[in-house]
C-alpha positions, 0 to 999 in steps of 0.5 A: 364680256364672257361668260359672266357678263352674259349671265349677269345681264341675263339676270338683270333682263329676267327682272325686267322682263318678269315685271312687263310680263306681270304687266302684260298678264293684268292688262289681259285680265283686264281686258278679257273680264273687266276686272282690275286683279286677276284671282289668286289660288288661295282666294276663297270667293273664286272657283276652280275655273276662274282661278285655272284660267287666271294662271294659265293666261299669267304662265302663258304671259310669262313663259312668252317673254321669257323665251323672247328675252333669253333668245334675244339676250343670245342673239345680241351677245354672239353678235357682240361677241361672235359667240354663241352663249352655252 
């Protein structure tokens, strides 16, 4: 496999990974406000705190799924490979 190949399945789980955490992030905004988007920085109706919160909860999300999917992709290619990926 090498090197490359662990980078280029690297990118193609980041993608997939990037979209189930936006997933992720709506539904706990969902769940926690009711509402069906959460607030964007530019969005002129919405406060400091509510905007903050929104990003904060979709970093948190995203930061998560990140570290589990590059220490998963890791773990799967050193067994693959005996390896440890650099």
């Amino acid at each position: 496999m090498g090197k490359l190949g662990y980078r280029a399945i690297g990118m193609l789980l980041s993608v997939l990974a990037g979209a189930a955490a936006g997933a992720v992030s709506k539904r706990l905004w969902r769940v926690a406000t009711g509402e069906h988007d959460a607030p964007t920085a530019t969005d002129r109706e919405q406060g400091w705190g509510r905007v903050l919160v929104a990003a904060a909860i979709q970093g948190a999300v995203f930061g998560l799924v990140k570290a589990a999917t590059d220490r998963a992709g890791a773990k799967a290619y050193e067994r693959v490979t005996g390896e440890w990926p650099d």
